[in-house]
C-alpha positions as CSV (number, residue, x, y, z in Angstrom):
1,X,-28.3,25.6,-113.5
2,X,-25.3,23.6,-115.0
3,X,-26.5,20.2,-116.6
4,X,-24.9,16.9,-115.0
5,X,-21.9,15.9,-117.7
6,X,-19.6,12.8,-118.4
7,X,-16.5,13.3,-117.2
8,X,-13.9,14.7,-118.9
9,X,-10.1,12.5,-118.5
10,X,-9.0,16.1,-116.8
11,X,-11.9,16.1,-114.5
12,X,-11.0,12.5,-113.9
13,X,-7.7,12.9,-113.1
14,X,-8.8,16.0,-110.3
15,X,-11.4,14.0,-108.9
16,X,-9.0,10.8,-108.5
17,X,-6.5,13.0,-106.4
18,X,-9.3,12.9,-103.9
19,X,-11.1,10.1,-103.4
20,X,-10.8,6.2,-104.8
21,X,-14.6,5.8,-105.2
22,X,-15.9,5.8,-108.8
23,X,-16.4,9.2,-111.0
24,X,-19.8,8.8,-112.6
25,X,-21.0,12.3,-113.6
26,X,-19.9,15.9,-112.7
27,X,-21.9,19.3,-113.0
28,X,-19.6,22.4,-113.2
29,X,-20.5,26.0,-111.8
30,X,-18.1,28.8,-113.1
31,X,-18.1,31.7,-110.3
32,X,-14.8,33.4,-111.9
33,X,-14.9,37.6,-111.3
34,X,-12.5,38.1,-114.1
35,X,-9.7,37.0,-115.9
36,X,-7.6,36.7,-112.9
37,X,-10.0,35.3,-111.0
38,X,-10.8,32.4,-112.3
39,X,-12.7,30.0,-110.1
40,X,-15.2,26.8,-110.9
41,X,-16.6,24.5,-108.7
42,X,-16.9,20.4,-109.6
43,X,-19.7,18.6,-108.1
44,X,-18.8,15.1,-108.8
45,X,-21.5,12.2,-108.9
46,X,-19.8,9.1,-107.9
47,X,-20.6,5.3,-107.8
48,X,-21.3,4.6,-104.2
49,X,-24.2,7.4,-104.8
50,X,-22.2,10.5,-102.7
51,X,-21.2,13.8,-104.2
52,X,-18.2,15.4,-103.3
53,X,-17.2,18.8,-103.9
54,X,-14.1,19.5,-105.5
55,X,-13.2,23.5,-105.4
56,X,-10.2,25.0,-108.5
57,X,-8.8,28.4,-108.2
58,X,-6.3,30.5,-109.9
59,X,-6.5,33.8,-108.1
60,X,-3.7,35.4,-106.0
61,X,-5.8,35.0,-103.0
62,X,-6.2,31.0,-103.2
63,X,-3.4,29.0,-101.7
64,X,-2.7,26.2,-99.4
65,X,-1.7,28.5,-96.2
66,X,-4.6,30.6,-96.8
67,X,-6.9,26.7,-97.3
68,X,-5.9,25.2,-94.2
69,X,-6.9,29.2,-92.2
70,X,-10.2,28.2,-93.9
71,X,-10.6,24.8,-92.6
72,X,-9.8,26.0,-89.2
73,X,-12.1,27.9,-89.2
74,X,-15.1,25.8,-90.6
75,X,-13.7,23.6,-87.6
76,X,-14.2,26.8,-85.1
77,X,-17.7,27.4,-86.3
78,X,-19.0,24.0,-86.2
79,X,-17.9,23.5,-82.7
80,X,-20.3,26.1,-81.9
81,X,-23.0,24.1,-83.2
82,X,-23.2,25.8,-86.4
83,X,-23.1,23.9,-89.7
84,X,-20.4,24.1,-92.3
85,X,-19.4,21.7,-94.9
86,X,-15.9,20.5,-93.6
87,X,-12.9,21.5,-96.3
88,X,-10.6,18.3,-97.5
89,X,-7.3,17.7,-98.4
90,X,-6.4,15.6,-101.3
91,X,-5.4,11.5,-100.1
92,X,-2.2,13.2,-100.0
93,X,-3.0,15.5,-97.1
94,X,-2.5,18.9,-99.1
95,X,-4.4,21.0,-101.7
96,X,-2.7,20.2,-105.2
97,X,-2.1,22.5,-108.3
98,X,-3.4,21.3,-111.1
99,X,-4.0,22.3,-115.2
100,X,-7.8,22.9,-115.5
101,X,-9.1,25.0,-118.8
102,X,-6.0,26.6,-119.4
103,X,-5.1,27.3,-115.6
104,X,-3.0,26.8,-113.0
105,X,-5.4,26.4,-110.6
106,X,-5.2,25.0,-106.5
107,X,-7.7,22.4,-105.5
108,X,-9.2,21.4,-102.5
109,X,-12.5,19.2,-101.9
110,X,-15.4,19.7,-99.4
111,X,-18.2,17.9,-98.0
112,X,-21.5,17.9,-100.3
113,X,-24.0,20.1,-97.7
114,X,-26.2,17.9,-95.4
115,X,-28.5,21.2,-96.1
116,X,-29.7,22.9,-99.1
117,X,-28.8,26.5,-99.8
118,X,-31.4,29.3,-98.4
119,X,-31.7,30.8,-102.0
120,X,-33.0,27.5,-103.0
121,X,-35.9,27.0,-100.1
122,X,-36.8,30.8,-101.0
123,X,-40.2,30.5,-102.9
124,X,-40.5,33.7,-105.1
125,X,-43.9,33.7,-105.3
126,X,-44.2,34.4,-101.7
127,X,-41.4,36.0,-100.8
128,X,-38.4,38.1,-101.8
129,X,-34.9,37.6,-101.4
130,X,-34.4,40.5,-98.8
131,X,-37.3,39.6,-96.9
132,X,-36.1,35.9,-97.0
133,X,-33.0,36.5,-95.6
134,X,-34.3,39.1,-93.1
135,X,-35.9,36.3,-91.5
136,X,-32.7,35.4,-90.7
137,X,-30.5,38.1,-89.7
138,X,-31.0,37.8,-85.7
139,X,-29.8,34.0,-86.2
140,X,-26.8,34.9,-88.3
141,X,-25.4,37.7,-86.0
142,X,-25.9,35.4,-83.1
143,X,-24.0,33.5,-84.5
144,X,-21.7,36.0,-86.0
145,X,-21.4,37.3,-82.1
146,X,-20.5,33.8,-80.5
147,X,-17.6,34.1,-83.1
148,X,-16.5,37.0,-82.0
149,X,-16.3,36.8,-78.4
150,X,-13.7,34.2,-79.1
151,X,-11.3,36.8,-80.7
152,X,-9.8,33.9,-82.8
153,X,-6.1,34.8,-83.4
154,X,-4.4,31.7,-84.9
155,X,-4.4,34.2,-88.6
156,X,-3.2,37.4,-90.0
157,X,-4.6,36.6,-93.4
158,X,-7.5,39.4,-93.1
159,X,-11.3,39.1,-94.4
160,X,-12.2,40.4,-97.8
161,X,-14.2,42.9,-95.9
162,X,-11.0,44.3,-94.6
163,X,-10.1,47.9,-94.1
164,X,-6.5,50.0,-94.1
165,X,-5.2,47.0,-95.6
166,X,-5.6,45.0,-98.8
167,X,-6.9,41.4,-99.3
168,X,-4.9,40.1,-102.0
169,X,-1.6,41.6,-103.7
170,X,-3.7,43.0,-106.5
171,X,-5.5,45.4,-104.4
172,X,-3.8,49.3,-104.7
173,X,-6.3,50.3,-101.7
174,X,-9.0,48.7,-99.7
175,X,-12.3,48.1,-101.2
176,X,-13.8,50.7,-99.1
177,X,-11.4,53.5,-100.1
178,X,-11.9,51.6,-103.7
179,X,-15.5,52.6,-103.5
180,X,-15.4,55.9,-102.1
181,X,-12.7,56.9,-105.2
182,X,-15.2,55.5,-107.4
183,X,-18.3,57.7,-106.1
184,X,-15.7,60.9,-105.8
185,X,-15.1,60.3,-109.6
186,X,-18.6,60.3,-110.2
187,X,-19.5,63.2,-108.1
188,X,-17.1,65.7,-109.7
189,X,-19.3,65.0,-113.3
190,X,-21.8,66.4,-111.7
191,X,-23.8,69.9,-112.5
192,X,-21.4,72.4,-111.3
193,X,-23.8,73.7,-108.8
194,X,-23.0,70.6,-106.7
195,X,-19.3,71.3,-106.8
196,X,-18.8,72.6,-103.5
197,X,-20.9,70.1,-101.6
198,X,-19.2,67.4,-103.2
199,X,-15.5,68.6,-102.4
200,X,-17.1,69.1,-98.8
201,X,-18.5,65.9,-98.5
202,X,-15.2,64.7,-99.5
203,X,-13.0,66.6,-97.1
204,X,-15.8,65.4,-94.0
205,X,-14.8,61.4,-95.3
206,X,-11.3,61.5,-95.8
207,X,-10.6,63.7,-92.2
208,X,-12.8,61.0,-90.6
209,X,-10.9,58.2,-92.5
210,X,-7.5,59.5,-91.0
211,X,-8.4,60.2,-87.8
212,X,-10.3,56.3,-87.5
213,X,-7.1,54.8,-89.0
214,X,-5.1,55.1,-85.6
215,X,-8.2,54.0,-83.4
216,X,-9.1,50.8,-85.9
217,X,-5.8,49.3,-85.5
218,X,-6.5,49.1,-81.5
219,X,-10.2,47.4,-81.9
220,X,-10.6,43.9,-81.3
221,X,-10.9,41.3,-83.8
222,X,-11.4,37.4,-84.4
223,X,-11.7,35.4,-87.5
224,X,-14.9,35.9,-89.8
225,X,-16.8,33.2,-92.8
226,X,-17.3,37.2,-94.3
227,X,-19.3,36.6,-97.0
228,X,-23.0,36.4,-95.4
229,X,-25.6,36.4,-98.0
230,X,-28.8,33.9,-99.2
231,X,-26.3,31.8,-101.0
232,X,-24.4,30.8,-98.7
233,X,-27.0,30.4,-95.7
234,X,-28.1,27.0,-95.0
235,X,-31.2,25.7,-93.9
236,X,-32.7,22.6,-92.7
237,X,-35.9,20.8,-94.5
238,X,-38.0,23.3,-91.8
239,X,-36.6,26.3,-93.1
240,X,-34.5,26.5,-89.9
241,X,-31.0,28.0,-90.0
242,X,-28.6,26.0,-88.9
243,X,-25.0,27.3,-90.6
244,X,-23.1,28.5,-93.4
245,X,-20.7,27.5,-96.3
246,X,-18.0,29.1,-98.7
247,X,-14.9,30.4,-96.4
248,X,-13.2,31.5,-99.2
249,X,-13.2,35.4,-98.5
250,X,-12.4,34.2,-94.6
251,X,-10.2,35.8,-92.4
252,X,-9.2,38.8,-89.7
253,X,-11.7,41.3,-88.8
254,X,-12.8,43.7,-86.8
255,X,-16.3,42.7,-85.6
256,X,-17.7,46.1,-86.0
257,X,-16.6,46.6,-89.5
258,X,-17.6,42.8,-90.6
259,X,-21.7,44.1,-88.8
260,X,-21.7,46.9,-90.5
261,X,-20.6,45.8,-93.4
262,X,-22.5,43.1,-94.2
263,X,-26.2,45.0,-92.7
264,X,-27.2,47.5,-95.4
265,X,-30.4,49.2,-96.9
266,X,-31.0,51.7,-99.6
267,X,-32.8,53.9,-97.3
268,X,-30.3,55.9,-95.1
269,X,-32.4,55.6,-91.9
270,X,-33.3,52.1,-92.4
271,X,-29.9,51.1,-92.6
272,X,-29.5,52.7,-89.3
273,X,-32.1,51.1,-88.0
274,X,-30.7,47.5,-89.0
275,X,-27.4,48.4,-87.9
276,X,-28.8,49.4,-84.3
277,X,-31.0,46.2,-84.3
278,X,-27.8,43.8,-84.9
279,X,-25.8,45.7,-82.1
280,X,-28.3,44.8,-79.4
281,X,-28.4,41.2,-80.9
282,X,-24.8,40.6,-80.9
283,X,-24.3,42.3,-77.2
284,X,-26.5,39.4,-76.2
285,X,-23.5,37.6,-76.7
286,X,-20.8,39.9,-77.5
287,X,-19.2,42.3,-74.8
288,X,-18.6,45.8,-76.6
289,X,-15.3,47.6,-75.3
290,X,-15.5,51.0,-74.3
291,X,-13.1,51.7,-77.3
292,X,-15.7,49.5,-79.8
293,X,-18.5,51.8,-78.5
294,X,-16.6,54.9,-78.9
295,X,-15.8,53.9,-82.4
296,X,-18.6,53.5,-84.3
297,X,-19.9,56.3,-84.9
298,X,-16.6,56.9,-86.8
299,X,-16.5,53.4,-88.6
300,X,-20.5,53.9,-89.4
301,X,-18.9,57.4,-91.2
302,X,-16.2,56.0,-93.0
303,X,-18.2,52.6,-94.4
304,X,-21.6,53.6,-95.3
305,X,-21.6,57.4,-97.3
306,X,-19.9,56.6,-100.0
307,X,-20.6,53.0,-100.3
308,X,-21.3,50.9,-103.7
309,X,-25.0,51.3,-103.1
310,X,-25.2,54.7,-102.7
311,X,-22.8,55.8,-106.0
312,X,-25.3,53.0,-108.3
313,X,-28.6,55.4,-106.4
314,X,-26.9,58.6,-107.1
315,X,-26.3,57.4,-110.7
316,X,-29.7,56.9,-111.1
317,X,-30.8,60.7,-110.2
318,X,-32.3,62.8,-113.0
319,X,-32.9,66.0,-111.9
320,X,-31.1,69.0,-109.8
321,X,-34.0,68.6,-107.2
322,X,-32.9,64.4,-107.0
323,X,-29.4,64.9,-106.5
324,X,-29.2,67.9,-104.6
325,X,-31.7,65.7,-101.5
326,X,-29.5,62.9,-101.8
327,X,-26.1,65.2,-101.6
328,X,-27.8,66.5,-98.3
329,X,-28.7,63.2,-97.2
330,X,-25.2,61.7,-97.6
331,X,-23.7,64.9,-95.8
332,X,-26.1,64.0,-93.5
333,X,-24.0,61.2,-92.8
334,X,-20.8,62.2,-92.2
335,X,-22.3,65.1,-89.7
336,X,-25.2,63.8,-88.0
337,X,-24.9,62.6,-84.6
338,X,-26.1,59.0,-84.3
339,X,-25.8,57.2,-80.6
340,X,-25.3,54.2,-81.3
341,X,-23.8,53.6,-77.9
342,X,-27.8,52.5,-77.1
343,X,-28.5,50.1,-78.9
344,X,-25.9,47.9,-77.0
345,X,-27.8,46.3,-74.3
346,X,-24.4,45.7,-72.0
C-alpha cells in the first residue's frame, strides 16, 4: 500500500483545479499497463477531514467525451439502486490536461467510496479470492441484468471487452482475436505429433468466428461498468454488496459477450457450469431474444477455447499424454453440442 505523502507543488496545483478546501496529504497508487498507458490515482487528504479522488491518464483511451460516457453511466447504475462513486468535473465543469511525471495526462476527480473495496473485507485466512467473490456473482449479474434490459444507447464508445472491433486506436485486432493469435503461435511449437489437431482446431475457430461476425452485429446491447472483479466490488460494513466502481473500461456491449466474458474457470465443465448458472440469473430479469438464444452457442465457441487462461494451462503441460487431453478437451469445445438454450428460465 502506498504511504500517505506531503504534497508535492504539482500535486497541489491538480488538486486545487478541483476543489478550494485545503490539501493536507495525498497517497498515490500507480496502475499504469505500460509505457503508453500510464495511469495513477491521487487520494488527497484535505483539511475539512474528506478525501477526494483525483484520477490522471495518458492513454489513447482517456478523454473527456469518453469521461462524461462514464459518468452517465455511474448515473444510470446508481438509479438502479446500485452504488458507484459519482465522477467530477474540475470547478470549471470539464476534465483538464495537465503535466504530471513527465505526462500529459487528463484528470477527472471522484467521490472517496462510502464502501470499502471487497478485496479489502476478504480475510485470507478464511477464504480465497475466488470463493470470496463467488459469493457474489448472483448479486453482480442481477445487477448486471437490470442493466441490460435497459439497452442503454446514448454511446458508441464500446467496452474493453468488445469484439469485431477495437477499444482504443492502438488495438490491430480485438483482444479476443489478440488471444487466440497468441495461443495459435504457441500451438504450432508444439511436438509435431500435434500438428494436425492444432491447424484443425484452428480452422473449427476461425469458421465459427466468421460465420458469428454477421449474427453479433444484430444482438442487442446496452452500456456495461466491464471490468467486474474483487477490486472493484463494494461492500457495506456487513459484507453485503451493494455496487461497483472504476468505469474506466465502460462502454457498448453485447450482454452475452460481457456474461461470458467476465464468468470463467480453469476447468472446461465448470466454466460451463457458471456460465449456465448466470443465464438463468440474468433471465430473472433479462428477456433473451430468440436471436441471443440462438447465439450462444457460437459466442461460447469463439470466446472461451482459445482464451488467455487456457494458452497459460497449455503452457504449463509437460508431457505428450498432458497436451494431447487438453488438445481433445479444447476441440471439445469448438464441436460439442452445449444447450444452453436451458438454462434461460424465460
Amino acid at each position: 500500500m502506498d504511504k500517505w505523502e506531503t504534497p508535492t507543488k504539482e500535486t497541489e496545483n491538480i488538486f486545487r483545479m478541483f476543489s478550494d478546501d485545503a490539501l493536507i496529504s495525498c497517497r498515490h497508487i500507480n496502475t499504469s499497463r505500460e509505457d503508453s498507458d500510464f495511469r495513477e490515482t491521487i487520494i488527497a487528504e484535505t483539511g475539512s477531514g474528506n478525501k477526494l479522488v483525483i484520477k490522471l491518464a495518458d492513454n489513447d483511451f482517456t478523454f473527456p467525451g469518453k469521461i462524461r460516457m462514464w459518468q452517465k453511466t455511474v448515473e444510470e447504475y446508481l438509479a438502479l439502486g446500485y452504488y458507484c462513486p459519482i465522477i467530477l468535473c474540475d470547478k470549471t465543469g470539464g476534465f483538464p490536461t495537465v503535466d504530471h511525471k513527465g505526462h500529459r495526462c487528463v484528470a477527472y476527480a471522484e467521490e472517496y467510496s462510502k464502501y470499502a473495496l471487497l478485496e479489502e473485507r476478504f480475510d485470507g485466512k478464511s477464504d480465497n479470492k475466488c470463493s470470496c467473490y463467488d459469493r457474489y456473482r448472483k448479486d453482480i449479474w442481477r445487477m448486471t441484468a437490470k442493466i441490460a434490459a435497459k439497452h442503454f444507447d446514448y454511446t458508441e464508445y464500446p467496452s474493453a471487452y468488445c469484439l469485431f472491433e477495437t477499444f482504443c486506436p492502438s488495438d490491430e485486432v480485438d483482444e479476443v482475436l489478440e488471444n487466440a493469435l497468441k495461443w495459435k503461435e504457441y500451438a504450432d511449437t508444439l511436438p509435431d505429433m500435434f500438428r494436425e489437431q492444432v491447424q484443425r482446431i484452428w480452422e473449427l475457430w476461425t469458421e465459427n468466428r466468421a460465420a458469428l461476425e454477421p449474427i453479433y452485429k444484430k444482438l442487442p446491447t446496452s452500456v456495461f461498468q466491464a471490468d467486474l472483479n474483487s477490486t472493484n466490488i463494494l461492500v457495506d460494513e456487513n459484507k453485503r454488496f451493494v455496487g461497483i466502481c472504476d468505469f474506466n473500461l465502460c462502454g457498448k456491449d453485447v450482454f452475452l459477450n460481457y456474461l461470458m466474458r467476465e464468468n470463467y474457470d480453469a476447468d472446461f465443465d465448470k466454466e460451463i457450469g457458471v456460465i449456465c448458472d448466470m443465464l438463468k440469473v440474468a433471465s430473472e430479469y433479462y428477456h433473451f431474444s430468440d436471436i441471443e438464444k440462438d447465439t450462444t452457442l457460437m459466442l461460447y465457441r469463439c470466446l472461451k477455447p482459445l482464451w488467455y487462461n487456457r494458452l497459460e494451462r497449455l503452457k504449463e503441460l509437460k508431457n505428450n499424454e498432458e497436451i494431447k487431453a487438453f488438445l481433445d478437451r479444447t476441440e471439445n469445445c469448438l464441436t460439442r453440442d452445449i444447450d444452453f438454450k436451458t438454462c434461460i428460465v424465460k
